[in-house]
VOPALO-177370 format. One record per residue (C-alpha): x negated, y negated, z negated; residue number from 1; residue in one letter. Coordinates in nm, 4 decimals, decimal comma. Layout:
REM VOPALO-177370
{{X; Y; Z}; NUM; A}
...
END
This chain:
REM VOPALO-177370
{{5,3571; -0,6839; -6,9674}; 1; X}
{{5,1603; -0,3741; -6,8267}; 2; X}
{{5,3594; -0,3114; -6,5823}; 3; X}
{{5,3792; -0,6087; -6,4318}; 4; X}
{{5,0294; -0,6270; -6,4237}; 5; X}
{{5,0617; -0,3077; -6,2093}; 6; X}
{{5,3356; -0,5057; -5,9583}; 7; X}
{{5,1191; -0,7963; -5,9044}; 8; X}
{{4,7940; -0,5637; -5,8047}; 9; X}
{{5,0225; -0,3876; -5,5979}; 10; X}
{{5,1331; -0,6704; -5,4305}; 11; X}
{{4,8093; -0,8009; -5,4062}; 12; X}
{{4,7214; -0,5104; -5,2521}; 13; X}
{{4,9706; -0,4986; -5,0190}; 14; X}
{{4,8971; -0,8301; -4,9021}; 15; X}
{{4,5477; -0,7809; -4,8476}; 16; X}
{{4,6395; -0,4687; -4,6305}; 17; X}
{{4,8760; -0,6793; -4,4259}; 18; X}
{{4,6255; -0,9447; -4,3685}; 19; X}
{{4,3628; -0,6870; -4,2795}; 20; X}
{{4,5997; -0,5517; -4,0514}; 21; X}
{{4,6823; -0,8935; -3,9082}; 22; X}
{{4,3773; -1,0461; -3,8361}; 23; X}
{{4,1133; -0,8882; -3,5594}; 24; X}
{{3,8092; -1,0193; -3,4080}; 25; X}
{{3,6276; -0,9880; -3,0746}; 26; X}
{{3,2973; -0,9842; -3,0302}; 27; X}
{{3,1225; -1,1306; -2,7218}; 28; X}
{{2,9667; -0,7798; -2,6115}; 29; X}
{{3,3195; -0,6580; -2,6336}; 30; X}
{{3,6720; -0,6679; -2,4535}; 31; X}
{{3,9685; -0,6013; -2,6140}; 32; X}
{{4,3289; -0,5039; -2,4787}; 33; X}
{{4,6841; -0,5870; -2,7314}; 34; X}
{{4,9115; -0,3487; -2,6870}; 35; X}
{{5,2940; -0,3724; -2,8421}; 36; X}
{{5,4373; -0,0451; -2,8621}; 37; X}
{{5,2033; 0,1022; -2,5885}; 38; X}
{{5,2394; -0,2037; -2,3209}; 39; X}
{{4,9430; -0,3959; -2,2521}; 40; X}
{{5,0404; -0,7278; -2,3981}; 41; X}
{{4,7031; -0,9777; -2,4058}; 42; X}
{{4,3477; -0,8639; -2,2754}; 43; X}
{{4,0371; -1,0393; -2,2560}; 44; X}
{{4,0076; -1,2560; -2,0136}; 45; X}
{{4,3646; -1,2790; -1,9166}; 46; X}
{{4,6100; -1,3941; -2,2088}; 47; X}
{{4,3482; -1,6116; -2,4053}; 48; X}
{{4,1727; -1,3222; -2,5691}; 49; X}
{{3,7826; -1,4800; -2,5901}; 50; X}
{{3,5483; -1,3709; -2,7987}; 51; X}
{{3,6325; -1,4577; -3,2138}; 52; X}
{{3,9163; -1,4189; -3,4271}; 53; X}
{{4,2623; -1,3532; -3,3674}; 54; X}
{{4,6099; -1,2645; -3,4938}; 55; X}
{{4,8114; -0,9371; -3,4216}; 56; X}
{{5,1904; -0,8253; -3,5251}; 57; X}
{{5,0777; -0,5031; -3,8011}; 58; X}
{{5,2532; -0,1975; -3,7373}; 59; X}
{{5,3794; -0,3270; -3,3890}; 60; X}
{{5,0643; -0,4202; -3,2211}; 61; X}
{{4,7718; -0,2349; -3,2123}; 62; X}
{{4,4308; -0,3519; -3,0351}; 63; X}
{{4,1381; -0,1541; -2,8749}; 64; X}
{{3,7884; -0,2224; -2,8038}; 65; X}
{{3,5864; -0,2262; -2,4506}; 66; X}
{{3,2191; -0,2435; -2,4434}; 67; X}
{{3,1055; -0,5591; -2,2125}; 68; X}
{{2,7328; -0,4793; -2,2128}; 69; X}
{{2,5561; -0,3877; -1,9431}; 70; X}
{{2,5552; -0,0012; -1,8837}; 71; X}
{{2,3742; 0,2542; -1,6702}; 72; X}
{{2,5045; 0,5369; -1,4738}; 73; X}
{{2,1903; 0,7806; -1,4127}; 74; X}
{{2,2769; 1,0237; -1,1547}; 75; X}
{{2,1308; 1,3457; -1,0892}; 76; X}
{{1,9242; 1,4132; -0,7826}; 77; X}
{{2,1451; 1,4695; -0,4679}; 78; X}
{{2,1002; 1,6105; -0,1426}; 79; X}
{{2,1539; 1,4174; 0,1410}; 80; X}
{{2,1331; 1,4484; 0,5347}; 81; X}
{{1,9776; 1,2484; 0,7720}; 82; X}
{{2,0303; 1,1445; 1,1319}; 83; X}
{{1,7377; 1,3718; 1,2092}; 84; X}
{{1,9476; 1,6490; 1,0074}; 85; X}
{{1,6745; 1,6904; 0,7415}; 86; X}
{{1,7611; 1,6797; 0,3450}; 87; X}
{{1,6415; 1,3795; 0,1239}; 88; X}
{{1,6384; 1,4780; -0,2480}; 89; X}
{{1,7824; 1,1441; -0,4030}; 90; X}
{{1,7811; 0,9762; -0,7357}; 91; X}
{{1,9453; 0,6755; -0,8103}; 92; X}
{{2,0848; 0,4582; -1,0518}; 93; X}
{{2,3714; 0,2162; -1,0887}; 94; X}
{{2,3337; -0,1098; -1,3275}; 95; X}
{{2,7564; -0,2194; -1,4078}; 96; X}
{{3,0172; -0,3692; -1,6773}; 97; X}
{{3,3583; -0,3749; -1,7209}; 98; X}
{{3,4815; -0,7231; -1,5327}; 99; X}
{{3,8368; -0,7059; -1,5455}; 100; X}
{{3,9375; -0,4825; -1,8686}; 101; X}
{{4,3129; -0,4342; -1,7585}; 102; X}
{{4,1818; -0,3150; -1,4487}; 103; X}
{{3,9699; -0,0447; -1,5945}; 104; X}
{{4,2221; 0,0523; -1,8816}; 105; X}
{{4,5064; 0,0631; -1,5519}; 106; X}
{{4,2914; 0,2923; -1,3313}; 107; X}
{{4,0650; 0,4677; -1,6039}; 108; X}
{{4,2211; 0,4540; -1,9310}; 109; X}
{{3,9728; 0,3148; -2,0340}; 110; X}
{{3,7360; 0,5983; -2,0270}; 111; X}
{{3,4069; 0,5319; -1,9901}; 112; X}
{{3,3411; 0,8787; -1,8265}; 113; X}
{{3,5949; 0,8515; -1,5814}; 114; X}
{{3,4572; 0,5287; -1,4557}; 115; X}
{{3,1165; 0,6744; -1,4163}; 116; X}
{{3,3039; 0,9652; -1,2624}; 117; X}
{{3,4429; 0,7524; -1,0293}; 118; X}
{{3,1221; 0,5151; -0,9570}; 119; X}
{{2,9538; 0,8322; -0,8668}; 120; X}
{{3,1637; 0,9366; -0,5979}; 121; X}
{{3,1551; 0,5402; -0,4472}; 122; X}
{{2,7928; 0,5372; -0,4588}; 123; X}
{{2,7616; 0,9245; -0,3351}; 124; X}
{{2,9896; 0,8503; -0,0340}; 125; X}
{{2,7881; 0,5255; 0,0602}; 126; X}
{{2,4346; 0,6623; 0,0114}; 127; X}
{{2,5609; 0,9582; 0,2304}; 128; X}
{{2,6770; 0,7340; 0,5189}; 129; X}
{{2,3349; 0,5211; 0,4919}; 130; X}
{{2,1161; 0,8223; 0,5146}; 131; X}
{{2,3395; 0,9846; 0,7890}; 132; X}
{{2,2851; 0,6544; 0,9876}; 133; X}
{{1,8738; 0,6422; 0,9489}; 134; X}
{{1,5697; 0,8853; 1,0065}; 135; X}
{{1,3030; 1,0045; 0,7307}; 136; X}
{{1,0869; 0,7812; 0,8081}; 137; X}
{{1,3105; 0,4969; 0,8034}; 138; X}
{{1,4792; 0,5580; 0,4813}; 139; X}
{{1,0768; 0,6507; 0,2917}; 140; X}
{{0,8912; 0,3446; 0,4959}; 141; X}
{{1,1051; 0,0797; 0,6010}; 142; X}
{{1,4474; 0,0708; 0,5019}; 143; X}
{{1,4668; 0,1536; 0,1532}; 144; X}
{{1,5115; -0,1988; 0,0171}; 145; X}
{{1,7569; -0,2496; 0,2872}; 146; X}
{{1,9863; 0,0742; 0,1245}; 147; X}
{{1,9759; -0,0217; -0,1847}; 148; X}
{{2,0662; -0,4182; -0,1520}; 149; X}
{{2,3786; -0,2746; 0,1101}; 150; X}
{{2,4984; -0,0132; -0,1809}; 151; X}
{{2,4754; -0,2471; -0,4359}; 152; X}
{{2,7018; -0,5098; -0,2259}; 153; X}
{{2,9165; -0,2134; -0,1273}; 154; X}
{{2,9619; -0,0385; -0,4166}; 155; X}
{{3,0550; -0,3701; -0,6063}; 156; X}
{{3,3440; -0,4074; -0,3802}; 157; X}
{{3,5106; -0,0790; -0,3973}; 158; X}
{{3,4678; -0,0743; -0,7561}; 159; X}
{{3,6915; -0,3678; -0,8393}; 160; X}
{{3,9778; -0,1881; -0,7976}; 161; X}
{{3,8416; 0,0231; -1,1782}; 162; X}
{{3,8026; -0,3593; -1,2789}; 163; X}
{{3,3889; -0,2381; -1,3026}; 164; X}
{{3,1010; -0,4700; -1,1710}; 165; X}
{{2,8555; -0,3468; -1,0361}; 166; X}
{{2,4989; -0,5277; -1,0616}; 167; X}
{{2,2406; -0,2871; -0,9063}; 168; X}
{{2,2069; -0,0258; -0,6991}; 169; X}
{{1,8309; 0,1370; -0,7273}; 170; X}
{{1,6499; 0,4405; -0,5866}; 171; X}
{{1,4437; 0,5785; -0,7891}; 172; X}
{{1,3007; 0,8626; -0,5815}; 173; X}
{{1,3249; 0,9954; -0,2257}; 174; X}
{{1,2005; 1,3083; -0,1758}; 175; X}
{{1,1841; 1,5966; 0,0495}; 176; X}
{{1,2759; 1,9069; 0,0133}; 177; X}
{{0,9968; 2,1351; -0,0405}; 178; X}
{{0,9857; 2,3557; 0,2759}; 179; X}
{{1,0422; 2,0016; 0,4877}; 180; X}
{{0,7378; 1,8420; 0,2801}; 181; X}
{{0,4828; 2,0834; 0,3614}; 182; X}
{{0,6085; 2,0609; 0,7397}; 183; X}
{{0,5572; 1,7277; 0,7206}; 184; X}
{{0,2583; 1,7322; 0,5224}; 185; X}
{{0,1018; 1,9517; 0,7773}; 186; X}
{{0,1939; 1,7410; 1,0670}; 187; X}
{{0,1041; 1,4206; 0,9227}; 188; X}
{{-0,2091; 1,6018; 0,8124}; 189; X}
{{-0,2747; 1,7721; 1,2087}; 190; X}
{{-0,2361; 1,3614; 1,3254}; 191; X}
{{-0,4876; 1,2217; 1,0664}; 192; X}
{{-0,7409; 1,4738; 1,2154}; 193; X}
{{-0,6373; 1,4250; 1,5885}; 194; X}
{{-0,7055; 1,0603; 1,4980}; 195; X}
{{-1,0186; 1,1046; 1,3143}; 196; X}
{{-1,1775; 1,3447; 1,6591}; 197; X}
{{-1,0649; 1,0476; 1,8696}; 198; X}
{{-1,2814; 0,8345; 1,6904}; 199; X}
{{-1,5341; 1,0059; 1,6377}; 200; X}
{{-1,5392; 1,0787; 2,0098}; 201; X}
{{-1,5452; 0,6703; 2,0723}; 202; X}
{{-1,7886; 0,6318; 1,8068}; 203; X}
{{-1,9974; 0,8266; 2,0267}; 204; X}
{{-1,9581; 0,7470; 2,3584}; 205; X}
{{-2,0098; 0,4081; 2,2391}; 206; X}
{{-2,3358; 0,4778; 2,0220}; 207; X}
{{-2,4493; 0,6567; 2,3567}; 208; X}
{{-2,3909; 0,3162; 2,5643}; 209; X}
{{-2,5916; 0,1339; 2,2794}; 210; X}
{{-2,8622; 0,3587; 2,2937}; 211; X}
{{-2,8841; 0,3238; 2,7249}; 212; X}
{{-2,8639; -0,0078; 2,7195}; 213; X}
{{-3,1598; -0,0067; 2,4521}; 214; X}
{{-3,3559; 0,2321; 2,6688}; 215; X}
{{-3,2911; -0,0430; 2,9898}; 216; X}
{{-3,3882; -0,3342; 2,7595}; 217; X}
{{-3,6977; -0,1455; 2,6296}; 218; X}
{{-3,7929; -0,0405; 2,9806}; 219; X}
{{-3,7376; -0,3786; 3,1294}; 220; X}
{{-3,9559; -0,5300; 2,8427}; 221; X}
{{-4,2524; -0,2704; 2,8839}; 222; X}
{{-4,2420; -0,3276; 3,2438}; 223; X}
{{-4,2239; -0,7441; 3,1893}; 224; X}
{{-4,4900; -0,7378; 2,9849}; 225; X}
{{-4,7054; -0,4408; 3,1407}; 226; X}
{{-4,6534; -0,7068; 3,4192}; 227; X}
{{-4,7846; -1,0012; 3,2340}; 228; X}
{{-5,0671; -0,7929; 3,0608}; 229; X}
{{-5,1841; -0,7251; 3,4586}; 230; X}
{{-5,1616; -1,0829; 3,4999}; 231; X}
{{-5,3748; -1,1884; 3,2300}; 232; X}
{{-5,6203; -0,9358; 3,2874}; 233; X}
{{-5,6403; -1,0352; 3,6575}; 234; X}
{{-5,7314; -1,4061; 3,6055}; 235; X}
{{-5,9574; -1,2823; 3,3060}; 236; X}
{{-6,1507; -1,0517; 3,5606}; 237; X}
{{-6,1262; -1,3571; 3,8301}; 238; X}
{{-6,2443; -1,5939; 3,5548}; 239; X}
{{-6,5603; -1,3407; 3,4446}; 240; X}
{{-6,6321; -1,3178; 3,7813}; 241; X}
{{-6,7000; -1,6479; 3,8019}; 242; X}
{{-6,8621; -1,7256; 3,5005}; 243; X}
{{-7,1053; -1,4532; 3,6246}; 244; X}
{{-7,1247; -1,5707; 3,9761}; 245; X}
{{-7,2425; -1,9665; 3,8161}; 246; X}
{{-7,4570; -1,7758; 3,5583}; 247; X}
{{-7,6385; -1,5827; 3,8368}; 248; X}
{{-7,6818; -1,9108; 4,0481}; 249; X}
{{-7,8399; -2,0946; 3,7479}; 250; X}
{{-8,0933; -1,8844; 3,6845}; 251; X}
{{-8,0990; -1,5560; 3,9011}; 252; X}
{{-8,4170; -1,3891; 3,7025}; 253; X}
{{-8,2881; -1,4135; 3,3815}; 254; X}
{{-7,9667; -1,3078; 3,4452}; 255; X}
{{-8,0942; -0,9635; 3,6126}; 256; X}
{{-8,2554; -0,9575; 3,2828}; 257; X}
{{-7,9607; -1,0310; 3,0481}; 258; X}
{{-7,7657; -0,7436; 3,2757}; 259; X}
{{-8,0589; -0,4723; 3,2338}; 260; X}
{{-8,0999; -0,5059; 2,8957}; 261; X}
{{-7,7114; -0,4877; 2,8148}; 262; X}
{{-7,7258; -0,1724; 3,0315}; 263; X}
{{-8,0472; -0,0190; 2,8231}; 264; X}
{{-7,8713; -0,0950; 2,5254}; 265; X}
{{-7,5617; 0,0954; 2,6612}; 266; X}
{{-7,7552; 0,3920; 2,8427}; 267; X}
{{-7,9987; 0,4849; 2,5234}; 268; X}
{{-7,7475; 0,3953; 2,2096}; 269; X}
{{-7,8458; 0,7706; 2,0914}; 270; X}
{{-8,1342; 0,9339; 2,0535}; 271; X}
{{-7,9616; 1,2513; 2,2245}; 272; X}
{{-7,9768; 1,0487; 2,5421}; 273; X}
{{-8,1257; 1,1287; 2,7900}; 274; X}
{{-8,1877; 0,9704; 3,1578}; 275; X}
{{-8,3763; 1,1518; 3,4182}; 276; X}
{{-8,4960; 0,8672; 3,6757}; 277; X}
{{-8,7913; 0,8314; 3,9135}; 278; X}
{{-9,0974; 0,6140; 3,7102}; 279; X}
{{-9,0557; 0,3461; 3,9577}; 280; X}
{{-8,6913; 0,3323; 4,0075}; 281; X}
{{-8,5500; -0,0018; 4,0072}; 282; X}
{{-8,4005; 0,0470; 3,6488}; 283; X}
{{-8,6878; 0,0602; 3,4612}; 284; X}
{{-8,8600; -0,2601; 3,6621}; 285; X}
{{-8,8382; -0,4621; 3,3378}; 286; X}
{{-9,0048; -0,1728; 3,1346}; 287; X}
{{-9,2975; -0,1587; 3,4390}; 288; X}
{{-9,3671; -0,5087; 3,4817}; 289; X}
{{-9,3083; -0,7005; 3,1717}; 290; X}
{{-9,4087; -1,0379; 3,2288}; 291; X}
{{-9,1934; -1,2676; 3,4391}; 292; X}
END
């Protein structure tokens, strides 16, 4: 009876290693590849190999494991030459994914290190012939985005044959090198102040054509109204004139007395005065003769 207690466990056991060993599953952030006896036999997205579970041969078959996700390929700063023959320190990255798993298992063994050893060189060769084609200043200023959406195009192409797609392409820095910097620096820095003196000469020659043409206006307005003052004063006089010309005719006495007094009142307005005249001088005849 014990012992063939022991058989059935055993078998049990046996059974439950052969169903282990049968059954497989997929997930959906993975590919997978069947071989039988070392020949590629199903493979995701080829022989009805989706994501969930399936059935294998034990012993015979065997089954290996891809990941799908999206992966990143971080290069490290290279040097590149421009048309101007001038060094760009570069660092990029590559967003990609394994698209066609029999592909990538054909060309890379599936190695994961080989492909990125392989996506480097694609993406060193076509950032190489993009910078070759452009200047510095059009691969810092203006053509950057332009690069990066041709590499990521390009690159995607080529690397279909590793069954790899590639999503993204991105620069992450562009720099000089540092001898070529401070050149640049310095010339960039040499225009800025050439700039700055040519304003600051046009600033001035036009602050000194503001302040002319303020000294003309100001002239031209003391002269217009030096002009009108004369005016004024001129038919003032005129008009005093001939207030005191119908004043004298209305009465001729009292106005020679209205004038002589105003002029006593001027002449003595101090005591410290003093007026050395002949007693009967005509400009004391009011002070002589007192009664009209």
């Amino acid at each position: 009876m014990m012992q063939k207690s022991v058989v059935i466990v055993v078998v049990l056991l046996a059974l439950v290693i052969v169903a282990m060993s049968t059954v497989f599953f997929v997930d959906e952030r993975e590919k997978a590849i069947v071989f039988k006896f070392g020949e590629i036999v199903r493979y995701s997205d080829g022989e009805n190999l989706a994501a969930g579970m399936h059935f294998k041969t034990p012993i015979i078959e065997d089954v290996k494991f891809y990941d799908a996700r999206v992966q990143t390929m971080d290069a490290e700063p290279e040097l590149y030459l421009t048309a101007e023959k001038k060094n760009l320190v570069v660092d990029s990255y590559v967003k990609w994914r394994i698209k066609d798993v029999y592909k990538y298992f054909v060309t890379v063994g599936g190695d994961r290190i080989r492909a990125t050893n392989r996506l480097r060189e694609v993406v060193n060769n076509g950032l190489r012939d993009e910078f070759g084609r452009r200047t510095v200043n059009e691969v810092i200023s203006s053509d950057r985005g332009k690069i990066m959406e041709i590499m990521s195009l390009t690159t995607d192409k080529q690397a279909e044959e590793y069954g790899i797609e590639v999503l993204d392409v991105r620069l992450q820095r562009v720099d000089l090198v540092a001898d070529i910097s401070q050149s640049v620096y310095r010339r960039m820095e040499a225009e800025r102040a050439r700039v700055a003196k040519e304003r600051r000469a046009q600033g001035a020659e036009a602050a000194e054509a503001i302040r002319a043409d303020a000294d003309r206006q100001r002239e031209i307005i003391l002269a217009e109204a030096y002009r009108q003052s004369e005016q004024i004063r001129g038919e003032g006089d005129a008009r005093a004139t001939n207030l005191y010309a119908d004043a004298f005719g209305q009465d001729a006495g009292f106005y020679s007395l209205y004038r002589s007094l105003n002029a006593y009142k001027d002449v003595f307005a101090s005591e410290r005065d003093l007026l050395v005249l002949e007693p009967d001088s005509e400009f004391f005849r009011y002070f002589n003769k007192s009664s009209p």
